[in-house]
C-alpha positions in Angstrom: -69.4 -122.3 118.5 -72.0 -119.6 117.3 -71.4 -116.0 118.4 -74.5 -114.6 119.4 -75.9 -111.8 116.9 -75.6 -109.1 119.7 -72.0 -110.2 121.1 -71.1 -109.7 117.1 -72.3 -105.9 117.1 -71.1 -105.0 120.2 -67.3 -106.2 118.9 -67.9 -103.9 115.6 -68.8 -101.2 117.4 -65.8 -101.4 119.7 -63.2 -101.7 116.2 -65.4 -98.8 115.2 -64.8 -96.3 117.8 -61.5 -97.5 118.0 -61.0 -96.8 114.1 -62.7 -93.3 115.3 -60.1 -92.2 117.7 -57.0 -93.0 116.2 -58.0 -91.0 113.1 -58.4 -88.2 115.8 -55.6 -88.9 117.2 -53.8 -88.9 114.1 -55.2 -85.7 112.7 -54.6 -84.0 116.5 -50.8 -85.0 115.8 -50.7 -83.4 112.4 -52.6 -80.6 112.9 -49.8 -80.0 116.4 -47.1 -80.7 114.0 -48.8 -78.1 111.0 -49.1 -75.4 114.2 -45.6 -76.2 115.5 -43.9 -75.6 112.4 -46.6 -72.2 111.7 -45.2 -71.3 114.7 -41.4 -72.4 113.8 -42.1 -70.5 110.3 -42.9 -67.1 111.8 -40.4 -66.9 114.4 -37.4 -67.4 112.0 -39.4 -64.3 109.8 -42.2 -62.0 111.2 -41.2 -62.5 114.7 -37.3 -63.0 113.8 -34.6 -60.0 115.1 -34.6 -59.4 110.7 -38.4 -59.0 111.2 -38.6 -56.6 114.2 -36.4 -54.0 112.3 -37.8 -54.4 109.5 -41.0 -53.5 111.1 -39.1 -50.1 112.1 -38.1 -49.6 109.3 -41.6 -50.0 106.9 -42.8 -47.6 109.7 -40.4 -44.8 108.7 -40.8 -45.7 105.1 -44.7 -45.5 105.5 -43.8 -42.1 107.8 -45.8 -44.1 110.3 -43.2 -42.3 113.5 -46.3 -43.2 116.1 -45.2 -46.9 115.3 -41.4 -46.4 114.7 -41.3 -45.2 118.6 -43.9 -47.4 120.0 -41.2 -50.4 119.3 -39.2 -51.7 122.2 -36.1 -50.1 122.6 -36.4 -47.2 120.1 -36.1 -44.0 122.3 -32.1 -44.2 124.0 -32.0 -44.8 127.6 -29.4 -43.7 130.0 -27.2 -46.7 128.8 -27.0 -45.4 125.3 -26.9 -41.6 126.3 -23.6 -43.0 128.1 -22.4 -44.9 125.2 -22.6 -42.0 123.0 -20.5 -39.9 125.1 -23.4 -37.5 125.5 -22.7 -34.7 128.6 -25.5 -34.5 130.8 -26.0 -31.2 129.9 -26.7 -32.2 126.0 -28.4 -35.5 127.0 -31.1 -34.3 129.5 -34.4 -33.5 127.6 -32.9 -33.6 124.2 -36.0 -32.2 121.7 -37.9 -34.7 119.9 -39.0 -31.7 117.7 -37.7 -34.3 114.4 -39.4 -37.0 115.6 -42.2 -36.0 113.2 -43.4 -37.4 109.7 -42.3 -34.2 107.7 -38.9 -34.3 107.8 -39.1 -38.6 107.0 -38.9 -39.4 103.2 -36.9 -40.9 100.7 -36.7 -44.1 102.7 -37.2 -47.5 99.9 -35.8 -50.9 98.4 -35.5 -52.5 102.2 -33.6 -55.7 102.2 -32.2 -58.0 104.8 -28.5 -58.3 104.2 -27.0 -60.2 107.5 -28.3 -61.5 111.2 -25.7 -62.6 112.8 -25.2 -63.7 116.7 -23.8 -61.6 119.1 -20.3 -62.6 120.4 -20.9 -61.5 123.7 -24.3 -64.0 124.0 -24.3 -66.5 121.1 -27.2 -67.9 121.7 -29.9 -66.0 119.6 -30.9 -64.2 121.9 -28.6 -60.7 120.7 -28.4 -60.5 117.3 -26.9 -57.9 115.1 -29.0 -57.3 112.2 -27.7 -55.4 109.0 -30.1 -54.0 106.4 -29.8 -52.6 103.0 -31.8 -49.7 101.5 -31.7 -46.4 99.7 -32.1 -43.5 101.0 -33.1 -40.8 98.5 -32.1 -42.8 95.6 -28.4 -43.7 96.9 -27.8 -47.5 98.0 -27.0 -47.4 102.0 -26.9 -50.0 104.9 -27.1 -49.3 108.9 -26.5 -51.8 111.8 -28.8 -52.8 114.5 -29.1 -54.4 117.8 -31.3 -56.2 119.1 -32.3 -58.4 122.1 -35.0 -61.0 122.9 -37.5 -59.5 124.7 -39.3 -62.7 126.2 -42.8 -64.0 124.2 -46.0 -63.0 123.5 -48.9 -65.5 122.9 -46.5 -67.8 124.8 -45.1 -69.1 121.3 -43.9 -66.1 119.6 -40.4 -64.3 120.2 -40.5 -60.5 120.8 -37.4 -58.3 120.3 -36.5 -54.7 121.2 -33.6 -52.6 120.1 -30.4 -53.2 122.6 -29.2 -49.9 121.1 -31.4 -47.2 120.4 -31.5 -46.9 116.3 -31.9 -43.4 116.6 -29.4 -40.3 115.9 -28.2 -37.2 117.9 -28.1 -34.1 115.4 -25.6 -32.2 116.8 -25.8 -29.0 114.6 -23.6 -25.9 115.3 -24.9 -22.6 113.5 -22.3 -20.2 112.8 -23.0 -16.7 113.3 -27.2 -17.4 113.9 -29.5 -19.3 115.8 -31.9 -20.2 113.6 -31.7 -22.5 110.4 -33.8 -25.2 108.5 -34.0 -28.9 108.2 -35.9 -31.0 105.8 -38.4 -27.6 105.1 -38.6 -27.2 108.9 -37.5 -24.5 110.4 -35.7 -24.2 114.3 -34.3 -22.1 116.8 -31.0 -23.6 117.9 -32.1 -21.2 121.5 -35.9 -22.2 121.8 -34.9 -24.7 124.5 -31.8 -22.4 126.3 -32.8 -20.9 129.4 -34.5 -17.4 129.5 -31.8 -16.1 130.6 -28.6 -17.7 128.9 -26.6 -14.8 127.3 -26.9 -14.0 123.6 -23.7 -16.0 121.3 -22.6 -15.1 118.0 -22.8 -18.7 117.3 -25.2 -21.0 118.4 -25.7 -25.1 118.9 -28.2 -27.6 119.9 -29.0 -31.3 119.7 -31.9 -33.0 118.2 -33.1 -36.6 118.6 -33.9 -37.7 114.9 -35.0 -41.1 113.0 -32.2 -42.9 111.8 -31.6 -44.0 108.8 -32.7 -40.7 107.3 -31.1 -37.8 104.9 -31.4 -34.4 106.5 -30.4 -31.1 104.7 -29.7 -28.2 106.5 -29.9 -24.4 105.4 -30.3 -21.2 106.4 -32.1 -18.1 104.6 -33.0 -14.8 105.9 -32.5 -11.6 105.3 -28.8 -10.7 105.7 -27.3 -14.4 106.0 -27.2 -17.2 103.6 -25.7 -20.6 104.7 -25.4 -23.3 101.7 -27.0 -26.5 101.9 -25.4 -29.3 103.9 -26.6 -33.2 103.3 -26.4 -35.5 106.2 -27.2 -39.0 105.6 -27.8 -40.5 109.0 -27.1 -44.2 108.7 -25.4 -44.6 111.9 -27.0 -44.8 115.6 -26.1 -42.1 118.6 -24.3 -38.6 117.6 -23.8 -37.1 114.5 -22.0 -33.5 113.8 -23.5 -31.0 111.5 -22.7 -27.6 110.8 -24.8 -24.7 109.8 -22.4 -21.6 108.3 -24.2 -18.5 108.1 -22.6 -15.9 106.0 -23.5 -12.2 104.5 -25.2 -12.4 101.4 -25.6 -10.0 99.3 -28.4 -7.7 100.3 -26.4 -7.4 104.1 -23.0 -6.3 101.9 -25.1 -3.6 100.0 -26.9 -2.4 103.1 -23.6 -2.0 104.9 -21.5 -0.6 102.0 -24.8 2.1 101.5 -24.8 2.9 105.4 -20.8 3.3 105.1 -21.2 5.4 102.0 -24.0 7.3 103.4 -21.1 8.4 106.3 -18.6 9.0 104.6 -20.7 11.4 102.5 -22.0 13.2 105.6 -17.9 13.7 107.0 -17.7 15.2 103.1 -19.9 18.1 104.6 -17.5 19.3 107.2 -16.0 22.2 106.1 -12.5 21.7 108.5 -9.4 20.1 107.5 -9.9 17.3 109.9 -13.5 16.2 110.3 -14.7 15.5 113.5 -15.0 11.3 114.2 -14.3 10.6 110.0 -11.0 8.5 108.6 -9.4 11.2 107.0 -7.8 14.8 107.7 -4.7 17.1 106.5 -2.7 19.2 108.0 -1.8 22.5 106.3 0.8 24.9 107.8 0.0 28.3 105.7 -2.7 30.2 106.1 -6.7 29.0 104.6 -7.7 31.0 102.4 -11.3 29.2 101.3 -13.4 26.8 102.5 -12.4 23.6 102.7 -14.3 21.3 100.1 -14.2 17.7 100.8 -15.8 14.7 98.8 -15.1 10.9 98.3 -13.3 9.7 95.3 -13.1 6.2 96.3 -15.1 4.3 98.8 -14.0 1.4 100.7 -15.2 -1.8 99.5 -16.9 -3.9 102.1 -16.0 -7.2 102.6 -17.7 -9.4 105.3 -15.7 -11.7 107.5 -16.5 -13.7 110.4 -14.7 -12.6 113.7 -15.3 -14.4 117.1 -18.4 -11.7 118.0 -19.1 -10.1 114.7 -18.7 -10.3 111.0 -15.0 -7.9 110.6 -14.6 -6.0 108.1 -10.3 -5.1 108.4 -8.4 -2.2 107.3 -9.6 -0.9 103.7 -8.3 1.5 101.6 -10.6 4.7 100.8 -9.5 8.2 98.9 -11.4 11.7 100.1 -10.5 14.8 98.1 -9.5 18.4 99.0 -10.2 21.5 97.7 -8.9 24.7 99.5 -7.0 28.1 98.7 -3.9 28.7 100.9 -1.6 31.4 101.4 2.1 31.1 101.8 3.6 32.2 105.2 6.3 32.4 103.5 6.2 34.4 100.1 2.4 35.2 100.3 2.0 33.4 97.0 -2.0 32.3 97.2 -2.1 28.3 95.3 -5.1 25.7 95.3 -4.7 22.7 97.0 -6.3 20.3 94.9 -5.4 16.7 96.2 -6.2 13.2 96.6 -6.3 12.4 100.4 -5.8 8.4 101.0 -7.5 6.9 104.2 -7.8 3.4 105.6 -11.3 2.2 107.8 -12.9 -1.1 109.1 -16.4 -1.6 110.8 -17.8 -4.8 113.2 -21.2 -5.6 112.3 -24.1 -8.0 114.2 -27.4 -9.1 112.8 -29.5 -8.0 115.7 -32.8 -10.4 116.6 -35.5 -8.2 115.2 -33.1 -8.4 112.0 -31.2 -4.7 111.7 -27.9 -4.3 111.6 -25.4 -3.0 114.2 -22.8 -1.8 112.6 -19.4 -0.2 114.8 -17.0 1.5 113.1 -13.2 1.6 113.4 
């Protein structure tokens, strides 16, 4: 039987569009499948627990601290204040004064070295990560935690720290207040209350970007504290000590005003000197003036006591001149004679940067 002519094009058009939309359908399911593995492909590297520190870490590299702490999880929390064995007292309103680009640098050669599961979860969702770097030109690693921290977009993971990466610079500063970090300079007191009573010593804690090196000093005046490194690799507290000592412009200033006093009790013509180290006792009659002077000065040395740098018992000689008469015979002789003496002195470097200095 004949097919009519219009039966015949209606059957090609139906193959046609049939042809049409499995070709659709086909590239639909490939182009699903090229998404879905996109998708697949980014969260095991950009959107991976590797990827989310590593993010924190270009940031410090890059000195970029505005995107460091807008990261999930990077400022501690009351959890990690706790874990760090942090007193209240230290904990609340720790300074973020070195959360700042100028002290960051150094920071380079950032690697992925482990991601590993979390025993307490196993199930991706905590991860420890480890990363290798080097920091200032010496090869380093630090540890991280992380969490899944739901999606965004709907497809792709998002991760925040579980422990805040950051450090705790505990720094003591012996004998001062003030010191120097990374060519910044702090006062250990600028966040002590108004009225808290003046210390020898001094200490504060400062939140700071971890990993970082940090190198402390002090210079001023009177007091010179070498340079200590820290290499903060390690999350939550870190001890660092600042040791202030005499240098030597405070040694000559005190050994002048020391000098300068003994000098002026060398002007008291008496045997015994009023408030000076030294006197004699002569039992025949004076004859002359007494005429004192200083044949060898103590020689400051500075140590640090619990409210003041010491300076203990030191040797000095005074000298005596004076014409005396024998109550016994008459005879007139010269005393001419070394006169040994022993003196210490306390001394504090006062705020506005003079010394107090006590003798005894």
């Amino acid at each position: 039987m004949t097919i009519p002519a219009e039966q015949h094009r209606a059957s090609g058009r139906r193959g046609s569009m049939l042809r049409a939309v499995l070709a659709i359908v086909v590239v639909a399911g490939l182009l699903a499948a090229g998404v879905a593995g996109t998708i697949s492909a980014l969260n095991r590297t950009v959107y991976s627990a590797g990827g989310f520190v590593e993010q924190y870490l270009d940031a410090l590299a890059r000195g970029d601290t505005v995107g460091a702490l807008a990261l999930g999880g990077v400022m501690p929390g009351t959890a990690d204040l706790a874990a760090w064995g942090l007193t209240n007292e230290v904990a609340k309103d720790l300074p973020e004064t070195l959360l700042r680009a100028s002290v960051l640098g150094g920071l380079d050669n950032i690697e992925l070295a482990s991601t590993t599961d979390t025993l307490a979860t196993d199930d991706g969702t905590a991860q420890t990560v480890v990363f290798d770097f080097d920091l200032n030109g010496t090869a380093s690693s630090m540890v991280f935690t992380v969490e899944r921290a739901g999606t965004f977009g709907g497809v792709f993971n998002a991760w925040a720290f579980s422990t805040s990466p950051l450090a705790v610079l505990q720094v003591s500063v012996l004998h001062e207040r003030s010191f120097t970090v990374n060519g910044l300079t702090l006062d250990t007191r600028a966040h002590s209350a108004a009225d808290a009573p003046a210390t020898f010593s001094t200490s504060a804690a400062y939140l700071a970007f971890a990993p970082n090196r940090y190198t402390f000093e002090h210079e001023s005046a009177m007091l010179t504290a070498e340079k200590a490194t820290v290499r903060a690799t390690v999350a939550g507290p870190t001890a660092v000590e600042v040791n202030a000592l005499p240098n030597e412009a405070m040694v000559g200033q005190v050994q002048s005003e020391l000098n300068k006093f003994l000098d002026d009790c060398a002007t008291q013509t008496v045997l015994q000197p009023t408030s000076c180290p030294w006197g004699i006792t002569i039992d025949d009659r004076i004859e002359s003036t007494p005429a004192w002077s200083i044949t060898a000065y103590p020689t400051v040395a500075l140590t640090p006591g619990e409210l003041s740098f010491e300076m203990g018992a030191t040797p000095g000689q005074a000298h005596i001149v004076v014409d005396v008469q024998s109550l016994f015979d008459g005879d007139v002789s010269t005393r001419d004679e070394d006169v040994p003496f022993t003196m210490g002195l306390s001394v504090v470097v006062q705020p506005s940067g003079a010394l107090a200095i006590q003798l005894h």
